[in-house]
N, CA, C and O of each residue as an XYZ file, in Angstrom:
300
protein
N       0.857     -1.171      0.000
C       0.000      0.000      0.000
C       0.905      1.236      0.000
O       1.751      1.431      0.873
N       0.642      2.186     -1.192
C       1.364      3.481     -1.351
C       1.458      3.903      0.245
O       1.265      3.133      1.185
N       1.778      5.212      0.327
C       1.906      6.388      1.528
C       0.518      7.112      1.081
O      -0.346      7.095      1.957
N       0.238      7.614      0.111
C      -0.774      8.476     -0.419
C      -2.427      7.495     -0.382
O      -3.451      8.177     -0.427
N      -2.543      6.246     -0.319
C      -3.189      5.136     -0.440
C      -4.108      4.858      1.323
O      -5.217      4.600      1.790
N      -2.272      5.223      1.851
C      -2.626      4.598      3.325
C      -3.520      5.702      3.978
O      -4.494      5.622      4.726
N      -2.786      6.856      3.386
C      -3.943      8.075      3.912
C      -5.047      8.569      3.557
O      -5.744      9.337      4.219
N      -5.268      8.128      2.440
C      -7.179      8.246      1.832
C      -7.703      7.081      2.738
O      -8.822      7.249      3.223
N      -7.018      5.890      3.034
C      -7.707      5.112      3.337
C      -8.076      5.728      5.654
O      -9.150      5.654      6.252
N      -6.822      6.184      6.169
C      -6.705      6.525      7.062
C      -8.260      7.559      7.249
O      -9.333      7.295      7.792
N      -7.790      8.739      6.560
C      -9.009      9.804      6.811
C     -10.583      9.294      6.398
O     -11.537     10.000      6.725
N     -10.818      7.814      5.537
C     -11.910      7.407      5.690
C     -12.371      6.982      6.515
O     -13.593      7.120      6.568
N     -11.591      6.122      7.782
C     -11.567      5.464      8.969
C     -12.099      6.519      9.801
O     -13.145      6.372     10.433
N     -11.218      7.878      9.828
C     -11.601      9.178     10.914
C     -12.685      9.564     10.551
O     -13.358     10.109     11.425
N     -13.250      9.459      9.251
C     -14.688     10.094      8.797
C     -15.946      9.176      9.678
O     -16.891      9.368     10.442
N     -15.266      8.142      9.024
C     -16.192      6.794      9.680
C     -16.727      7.025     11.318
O     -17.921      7.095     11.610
N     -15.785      7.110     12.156
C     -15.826      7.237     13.681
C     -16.099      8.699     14.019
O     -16.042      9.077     15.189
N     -16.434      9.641     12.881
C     -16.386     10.767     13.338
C     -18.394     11.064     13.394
O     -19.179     11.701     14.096
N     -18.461     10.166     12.209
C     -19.992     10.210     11.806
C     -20.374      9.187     12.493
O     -21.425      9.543     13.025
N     -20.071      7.804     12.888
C     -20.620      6.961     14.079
C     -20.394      7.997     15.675
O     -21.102      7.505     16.552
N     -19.902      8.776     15.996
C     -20.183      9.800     16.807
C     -20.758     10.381     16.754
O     -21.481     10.527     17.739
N     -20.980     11.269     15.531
C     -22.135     12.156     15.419
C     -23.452     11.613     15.601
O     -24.320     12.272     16.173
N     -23.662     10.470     15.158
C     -24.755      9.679     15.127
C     -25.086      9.500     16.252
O     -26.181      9.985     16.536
N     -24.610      9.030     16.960
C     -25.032      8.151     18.067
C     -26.344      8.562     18.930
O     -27.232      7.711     18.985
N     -26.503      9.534     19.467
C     -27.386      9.713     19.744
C     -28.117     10.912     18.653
O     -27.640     11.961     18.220
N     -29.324     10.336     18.450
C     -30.253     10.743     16.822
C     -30.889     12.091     17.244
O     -31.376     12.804     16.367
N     -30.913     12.553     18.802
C     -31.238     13.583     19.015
C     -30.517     14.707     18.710
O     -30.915     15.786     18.272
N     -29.255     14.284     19.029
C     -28.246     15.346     18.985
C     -27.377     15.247     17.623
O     -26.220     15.666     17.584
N     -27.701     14.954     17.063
C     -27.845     14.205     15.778
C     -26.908     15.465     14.806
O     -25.774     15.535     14.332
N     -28.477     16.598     14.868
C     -27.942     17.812     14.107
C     -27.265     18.620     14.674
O     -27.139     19.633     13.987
N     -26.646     18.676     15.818
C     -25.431     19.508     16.232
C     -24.250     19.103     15.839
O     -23.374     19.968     15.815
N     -23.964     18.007     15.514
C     -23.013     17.647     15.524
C     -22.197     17.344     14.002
O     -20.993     17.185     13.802
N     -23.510     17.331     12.896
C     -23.840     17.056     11.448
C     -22.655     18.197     10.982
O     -21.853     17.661     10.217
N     -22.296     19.822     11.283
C     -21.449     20.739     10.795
C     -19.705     20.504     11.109
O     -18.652     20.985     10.691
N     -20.205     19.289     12.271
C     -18.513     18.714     13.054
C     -17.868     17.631     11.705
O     -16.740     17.186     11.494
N     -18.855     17.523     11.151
C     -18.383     16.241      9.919
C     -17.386     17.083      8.510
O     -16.539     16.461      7.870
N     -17.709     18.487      8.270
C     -17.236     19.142      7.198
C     -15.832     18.929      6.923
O     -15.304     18.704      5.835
N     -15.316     19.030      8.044
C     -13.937     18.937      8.255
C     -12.958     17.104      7.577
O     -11.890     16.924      6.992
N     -13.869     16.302      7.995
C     -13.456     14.906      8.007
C     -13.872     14.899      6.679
O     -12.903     14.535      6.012
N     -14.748     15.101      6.024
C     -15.129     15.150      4.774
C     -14.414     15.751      3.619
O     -14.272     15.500      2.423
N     -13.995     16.707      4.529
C     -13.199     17.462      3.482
C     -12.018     16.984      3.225
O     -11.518     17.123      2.109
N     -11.219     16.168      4.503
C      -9.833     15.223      4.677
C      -9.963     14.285      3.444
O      -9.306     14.057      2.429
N     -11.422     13.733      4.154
C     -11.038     12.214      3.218
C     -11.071     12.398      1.426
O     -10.262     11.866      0.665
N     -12.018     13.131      1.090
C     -12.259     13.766     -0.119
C     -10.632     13.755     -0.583
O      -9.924     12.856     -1.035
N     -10.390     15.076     -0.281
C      -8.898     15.608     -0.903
C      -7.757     13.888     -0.796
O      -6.870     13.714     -1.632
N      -7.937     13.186     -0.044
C      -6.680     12.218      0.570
C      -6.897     11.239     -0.322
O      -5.940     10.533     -0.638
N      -8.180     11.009     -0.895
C      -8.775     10.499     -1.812
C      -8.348     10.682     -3.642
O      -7.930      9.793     -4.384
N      -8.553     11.745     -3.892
C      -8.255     12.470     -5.006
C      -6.488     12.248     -4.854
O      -6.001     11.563     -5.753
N      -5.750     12.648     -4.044
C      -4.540     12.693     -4.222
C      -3.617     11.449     -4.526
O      -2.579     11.289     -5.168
N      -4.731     10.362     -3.529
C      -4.276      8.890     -3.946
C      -4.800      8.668     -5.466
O      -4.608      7.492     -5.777
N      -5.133      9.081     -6.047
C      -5.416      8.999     -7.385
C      -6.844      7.979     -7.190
O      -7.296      7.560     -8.256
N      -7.516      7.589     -6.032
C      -8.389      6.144     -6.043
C      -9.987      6.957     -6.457
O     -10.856      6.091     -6.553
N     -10.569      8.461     -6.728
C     -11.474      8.761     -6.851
C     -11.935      7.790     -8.267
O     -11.217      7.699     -9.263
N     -13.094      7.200     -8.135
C     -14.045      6.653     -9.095
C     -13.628      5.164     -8.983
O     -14.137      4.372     -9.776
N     -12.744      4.725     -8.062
C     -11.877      3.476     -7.910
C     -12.431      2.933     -6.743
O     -11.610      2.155     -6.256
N     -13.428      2.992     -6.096
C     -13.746      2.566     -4.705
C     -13.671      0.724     -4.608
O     -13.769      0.153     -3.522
N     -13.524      0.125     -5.656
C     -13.040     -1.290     -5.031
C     -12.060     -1.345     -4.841
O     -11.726     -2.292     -4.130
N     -10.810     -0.269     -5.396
C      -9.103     -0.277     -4.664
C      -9.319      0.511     -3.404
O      -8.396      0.579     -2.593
N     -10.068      0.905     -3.254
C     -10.258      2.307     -1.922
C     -10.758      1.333     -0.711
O     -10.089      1.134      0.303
N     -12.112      0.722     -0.987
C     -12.329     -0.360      0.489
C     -11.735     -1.424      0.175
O     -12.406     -2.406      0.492
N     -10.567     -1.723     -0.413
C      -9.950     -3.171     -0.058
C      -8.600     -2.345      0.620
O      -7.979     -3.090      1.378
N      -8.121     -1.214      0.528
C      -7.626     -1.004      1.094
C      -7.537     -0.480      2.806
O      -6.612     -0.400      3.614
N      -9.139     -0.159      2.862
C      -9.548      0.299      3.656
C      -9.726     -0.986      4.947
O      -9.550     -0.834      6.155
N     -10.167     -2.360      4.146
C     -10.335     -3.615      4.890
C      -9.258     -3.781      4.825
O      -9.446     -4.933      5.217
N      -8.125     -3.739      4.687
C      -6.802     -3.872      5.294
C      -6.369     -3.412      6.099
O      -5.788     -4.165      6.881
N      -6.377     -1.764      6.446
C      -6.433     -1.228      8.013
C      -7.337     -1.578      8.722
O      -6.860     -1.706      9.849
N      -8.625     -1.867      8.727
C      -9.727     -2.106      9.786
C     -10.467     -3.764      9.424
O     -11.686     -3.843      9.273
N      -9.785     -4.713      9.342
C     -10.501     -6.003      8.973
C     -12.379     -5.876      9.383
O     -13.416     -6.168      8.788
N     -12.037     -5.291     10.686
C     -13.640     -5.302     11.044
C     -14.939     -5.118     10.216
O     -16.081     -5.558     10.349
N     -14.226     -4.148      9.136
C     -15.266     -3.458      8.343
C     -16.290     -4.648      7.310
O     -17.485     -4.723      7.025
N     -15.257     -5.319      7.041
C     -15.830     -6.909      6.054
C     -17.067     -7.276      6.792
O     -18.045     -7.514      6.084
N     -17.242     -7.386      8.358
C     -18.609     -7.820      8.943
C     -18.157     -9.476      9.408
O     -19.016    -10.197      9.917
N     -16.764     -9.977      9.185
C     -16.766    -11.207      9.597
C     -16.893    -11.554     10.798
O     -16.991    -12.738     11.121
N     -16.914    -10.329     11.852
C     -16.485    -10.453     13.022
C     -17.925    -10.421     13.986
O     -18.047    -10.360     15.210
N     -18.895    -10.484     12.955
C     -20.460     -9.793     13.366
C     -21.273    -11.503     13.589
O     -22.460    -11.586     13.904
């Protein structure tokens, strides 16, 4: 896995846990919805730079390589 690869895949992980936070409780739901711009904006750009935009089966296999969990085998 590139350097540029590991970090689109990295800032998708932080997006991920940033929006399973935001979420969590559905009340507070929309306060927290303007806290996401930022992570969005990471993964986006980290994305594009890895060259993987329009490539998302190289993007989550790389992504299930930092976080196995994500596959669901563990469910």
């Amino acid at each position: 896995m590139q350097e540029a690869e590991r970090a689109a895949a990295q800032a998708y992980i932080r997006l991920l846990a940033a929006t399973r936070a935001a979420l969590a409780d559905p009340a507070d739901g929309p306060l927290y919805m303007p806290l996401l711009a930022s992570p969005i904006q990471e993964a986006d750009e980290a994305l594009h730079s890895a060259g993987l935009a329009g490539n998302e089966g190289r993007f989550f296999a790389l992504v299930r390589e930092l976080l196995p969990s994500l596959t669901g085998s563990d469910r």
